[in-house]
N, C-alpha and C positions, 0 to 999 in steps of 0.2 A: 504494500500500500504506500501511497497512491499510484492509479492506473492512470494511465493517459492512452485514449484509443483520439488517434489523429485520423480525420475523413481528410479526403484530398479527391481533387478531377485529376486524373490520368498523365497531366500534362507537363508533368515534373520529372526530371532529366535521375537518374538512379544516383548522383551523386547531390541533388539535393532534397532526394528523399532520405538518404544517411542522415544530412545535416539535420532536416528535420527531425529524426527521431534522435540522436547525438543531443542537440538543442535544447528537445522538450524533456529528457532527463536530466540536464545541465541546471535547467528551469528551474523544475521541483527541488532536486538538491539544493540548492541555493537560496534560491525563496523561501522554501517550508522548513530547514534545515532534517529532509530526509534522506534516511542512510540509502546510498543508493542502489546497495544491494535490497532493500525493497521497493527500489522503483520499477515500475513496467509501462512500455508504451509498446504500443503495436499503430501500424498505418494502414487504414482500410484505404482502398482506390477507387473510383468510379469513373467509369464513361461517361459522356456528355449527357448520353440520352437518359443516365439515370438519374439527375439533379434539376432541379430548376433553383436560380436565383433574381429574384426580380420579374419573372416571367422569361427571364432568357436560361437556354442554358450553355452557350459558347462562350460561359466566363468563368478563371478560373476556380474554383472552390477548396478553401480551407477552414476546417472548423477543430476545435482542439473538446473536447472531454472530457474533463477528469470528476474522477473518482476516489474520495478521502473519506478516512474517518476524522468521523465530527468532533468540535474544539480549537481549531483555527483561527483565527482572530482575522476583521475584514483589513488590517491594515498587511498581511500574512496573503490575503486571498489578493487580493489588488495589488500584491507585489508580483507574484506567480502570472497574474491575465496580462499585467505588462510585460514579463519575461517573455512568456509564450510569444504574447501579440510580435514584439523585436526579435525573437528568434526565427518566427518564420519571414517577415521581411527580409531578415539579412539572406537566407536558406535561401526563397525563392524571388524577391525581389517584388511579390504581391501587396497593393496596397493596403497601409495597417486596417484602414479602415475595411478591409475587405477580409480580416481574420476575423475569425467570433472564438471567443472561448465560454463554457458550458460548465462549471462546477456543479461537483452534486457530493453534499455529505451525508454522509451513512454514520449511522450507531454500529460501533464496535461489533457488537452481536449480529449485526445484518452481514459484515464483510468476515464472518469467523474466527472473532476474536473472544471467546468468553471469558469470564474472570476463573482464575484457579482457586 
């Protein structure tokens, strides 16, 4: 914990889908000060035909998700959405304004953490 599942359009070159995920666990460590041997990100891809944004879909799409357990403080989470949001600028050169980032906190006990 935390996961980060990155959506992305197709149209990202193999060497800045690295950076992206390189990046988005750069992110987390830093921001949330998590140990990085439990960070996870994975990159899901889509083709054109299977996104719309805006009603178009020949633009590129990136959206970041993550998944924490709850207790985070909002000056901790808004350091993390600006990380993400400049890590994939720099990776793929997409306007910031054209990243979203998605948090979602979970109860310990929802992500398999129970008290011993």
């Amino acid at each position: 914990m935390p996961y980060v599942t990155i959506s992305a359009s197709q149209s990202y070159s193999a060497e800045q889908k690295r950076q992206l995920i390189v990046s988005a666990s750069e992110a987390v460590v830093s921001s949330l000060q998590a140990p990085v041997e439990n960070v996870r990100v994975l990159l899901n891809e889509y083709p054109q035909e299977r996104y719309l944004i805006a009603g178009r879909t020949e633009v590129p799409m990136l959206m970041y998700q993550v998944d924490l357990i709850e207790g985070r403080d909002d000056t901790k989470k808004a350091g993390l959405v600006n990380a993400l949001k400049q890590a994939a600028v720099a990776a793929t050169g997409i306007a910031l304004g054209d990243v979203k980032v998605r948090l979602c906190d979970f109860r310990r006990e929802d992500m398999g953490h129970f008290p011993a």
